[in-house]
C-alpha positions, 0 to 999 in steps of 0.5 A: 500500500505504501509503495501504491501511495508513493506512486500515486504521489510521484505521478501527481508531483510530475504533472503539477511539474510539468503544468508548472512550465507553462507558467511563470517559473522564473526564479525568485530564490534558487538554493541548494538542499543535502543532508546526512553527509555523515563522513566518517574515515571508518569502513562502510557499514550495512548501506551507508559509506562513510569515506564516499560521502566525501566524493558525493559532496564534492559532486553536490557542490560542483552541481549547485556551482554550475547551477548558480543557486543562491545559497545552500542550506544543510539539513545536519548530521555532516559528520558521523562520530568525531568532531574533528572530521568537520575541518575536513568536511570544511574544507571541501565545503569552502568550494561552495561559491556562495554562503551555507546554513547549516543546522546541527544533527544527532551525530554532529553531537558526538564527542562535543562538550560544549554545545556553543563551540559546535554551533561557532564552528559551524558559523551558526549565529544561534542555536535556532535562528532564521534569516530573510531573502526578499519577502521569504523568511528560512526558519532555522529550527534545532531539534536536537535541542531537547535531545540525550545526546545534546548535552542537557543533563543536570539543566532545566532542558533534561526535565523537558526531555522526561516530560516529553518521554512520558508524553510520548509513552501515554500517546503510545507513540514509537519514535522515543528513540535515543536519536531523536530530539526536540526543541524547548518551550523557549525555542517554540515560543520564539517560533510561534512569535516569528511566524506571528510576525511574518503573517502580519507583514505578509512574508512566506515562511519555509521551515527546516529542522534536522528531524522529520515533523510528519509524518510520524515515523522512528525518527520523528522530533519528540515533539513534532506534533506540537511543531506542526500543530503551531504551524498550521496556524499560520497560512505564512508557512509554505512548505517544511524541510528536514534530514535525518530519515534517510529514505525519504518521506513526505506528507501533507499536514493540513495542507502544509508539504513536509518533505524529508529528504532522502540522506546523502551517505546511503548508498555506494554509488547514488548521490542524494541532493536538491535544488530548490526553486521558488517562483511568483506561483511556484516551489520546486523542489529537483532531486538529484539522483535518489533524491525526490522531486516535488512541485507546489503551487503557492497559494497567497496569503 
């Protein structure tokens, strides 16, 4: 049925792209999508090559060069154990001929200590942040936030991540997962205000997050229904963006497109990267090798 699904979904995705052709499709924003790099100088394991990521993301970035996107953002989850591995991540990323955002994964976080210091070294002005390309407001969520992983224990964030783990265990749900994370009160507060704003001054919003919002999987934020539950509020936010599951998904959340894209470091030899196109009437998103293609009509506010 899944499979059934899937299809069904593609053939819908490739009519509306090609209607979307004979309209006005020049680009306003054009910008570059991977996640789940994880490079790691370690011997493949199962489906994921470790040392090949290097070659996959040289490719990616010699493909958005030539394509003259805008900027690049990464979804998280660059390195796969050590902290260390970043420099040389670093420097095959300093060919990009433009500016990259990156948000963090679960496995940026192994070895880190200090929080701050992965996020400077990562050029992230903050934690959680966002940033404006003309009337399009890129919403920088971290979902490792609330996270075992994320350095929380014995601060006000460690009660957080017991209260959601019970709430997740009254509602049954399966994705209380030592990999997945959320973000606090503090960072959803920030998020319903922003959004509140870029209503009012009619902008349109696209969402990012390392972890999937919907639909709910075993690698699901802790609280993403409570994310997309404060989304759907606001007819500013256009689409959201995330890694992290590395086969893909996508889902409507009351008409909200949620797209996961699939992870760069599956496979030996097929790449997994997007560029995305928005235009007066249009998203587009172009997947490149095992990555998905989508095409969405925006509505206005």
């Amino acid at each position: 049925m899944n499979k059934l699904i899937g299809l069904l979904t593609c053939l819908c995705f490739s009519t509306n792209l090609a209607v979307a052709q004979n309209k006005d499709t020049s680009s306003i924003i054009k910008f570059g999508l991977f996640a789940d790099t994880q490079y790691a100088d370690c011997p493949s394991q199962n489906t994921r090559y470790y040392r090949e990521a290097l070659q996959k993301l040289d490719t990616c970035i010699e493909y958005f060069n030539r394509q003259e996107v805008q900027f690049t953002i990464n979804l998280g989850d660059i390195t796969d154990r050590k902290n260390s591995d970043l420099e040389v991540i670093k420097q095959h990323l300093s060919q990009l001929n433009h500016k990259i955002y990156h948000l963090t994964g679960n496995h940026d976080y192994e070895g880190v200590t200090s929080n701050s210091v992965l996020y400077k070294q990562l050029d992230m002005p903050s934690e959680y942040y966002s940033f404006k390309k003309g009337d399009w407001i890129f919403i920088m969520l971290n979902t490792n936030e609330i996270a075992s992983y994320a350095n929380i224990a014995g601060t006000p964030k460690e009660n957080e991540w017991n209260r959601m783990q019970e709430q997740i265990k009254q509602i049954k749900g399966k994705y209380a997962y030592e990999w997945n994370g959320g973000i606090s009160e503090k960072q959803m507060k920030w998020l319903d205000r922003l959004l509140k704003k870029c209503e009012k001054k009619g902008l349109s919003v696209l969402i990012f997050s390392h972890h999937p919002l919907y639909p709910q999987s075993d690698f699901s934020a802790l609280n993403g229904n409570e994310i997309v539950d404060t989304l759907s509020k606001y007819s500013c936010v256009k689409a959201a963006f995330s890694g992290h599951h590395h086969a893909g998904a996508f889902g409507y959340y009351k008409n909200i497109p949620l797209i996961t894209l699939e992870g760069m470091v599956e496979t030996e030899n097929q790449n997994a990267y997007a560029i995305v196109e928005i235009s007066q009437d249009h998203l587009l998103v172009k997947g490149q090798g095992r990555a998905s293609s989508y095409s969405f009509k925006l509505s206005r506010q």
